[in-house]
N, C-alpha and C positions, 0 to 999 in steps of 0.2 A: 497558384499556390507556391509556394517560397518552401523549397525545402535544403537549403541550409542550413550547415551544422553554426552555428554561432559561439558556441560554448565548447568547452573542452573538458572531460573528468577522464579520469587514471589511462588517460596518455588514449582515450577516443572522442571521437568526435562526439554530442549529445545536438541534435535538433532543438531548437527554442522556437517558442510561437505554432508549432504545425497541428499540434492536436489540438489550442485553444480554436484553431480558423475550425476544425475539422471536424467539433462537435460543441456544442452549446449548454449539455445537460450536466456537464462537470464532468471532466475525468482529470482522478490523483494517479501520483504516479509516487509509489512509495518507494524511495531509494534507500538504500541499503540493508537492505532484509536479506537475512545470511540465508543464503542455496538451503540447506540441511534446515531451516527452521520452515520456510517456504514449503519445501517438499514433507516435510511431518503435517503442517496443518492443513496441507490437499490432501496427502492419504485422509485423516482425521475425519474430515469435511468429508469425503466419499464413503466414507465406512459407514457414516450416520447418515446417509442420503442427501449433502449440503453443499450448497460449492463455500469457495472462499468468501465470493461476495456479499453472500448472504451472513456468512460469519461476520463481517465486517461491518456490515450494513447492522447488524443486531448491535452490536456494541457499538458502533458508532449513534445506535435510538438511547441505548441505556444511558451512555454516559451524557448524552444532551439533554434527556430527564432526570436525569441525576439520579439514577438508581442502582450505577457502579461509576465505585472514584477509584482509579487505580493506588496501590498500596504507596504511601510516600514513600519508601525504600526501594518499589520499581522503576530503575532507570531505564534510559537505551543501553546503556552499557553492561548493565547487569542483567537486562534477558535475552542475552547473546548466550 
């Protein structure tokens, strides 16, 4: 297994390649999701007995069914 950093972001090193060898079933890796937004939709998620994944996984069914289109005025940059 090959685990160098190949890539570089905000001055660290980031591994390329090592989680596609490492698993087969898919795993994303959502980068830049602000800390404070992160830690509101875990608490959120635990309060209603859910994890994140499960949040995620739900919206990621609806929006493949088309039965939520996010608003056209919601950007990345405007739900920071």
């Amino acid at each position: 297994m090959n685990l160098r950093a190949n890539t570089m972001k905000d001055s660290r090193a980031v591994p390329t390649g090592v989680l596609t060898r490492l698993a087969t079933t898919g795993i994303y890796l959502l980068c830049d999701i602000p800390r404070d937004l992160q830690a509101t939709a875990r608490a959120r998620a635990v309060t209603e007995g859910t994890t994140l994944r499960r949040v995620l996984l739900r919206a990621l069914r609806e929006y493949a069914a088309g039965t939520w289109t996010p608003r056209p005025d919601t950007t990345p940059s405007s739900m920071m």
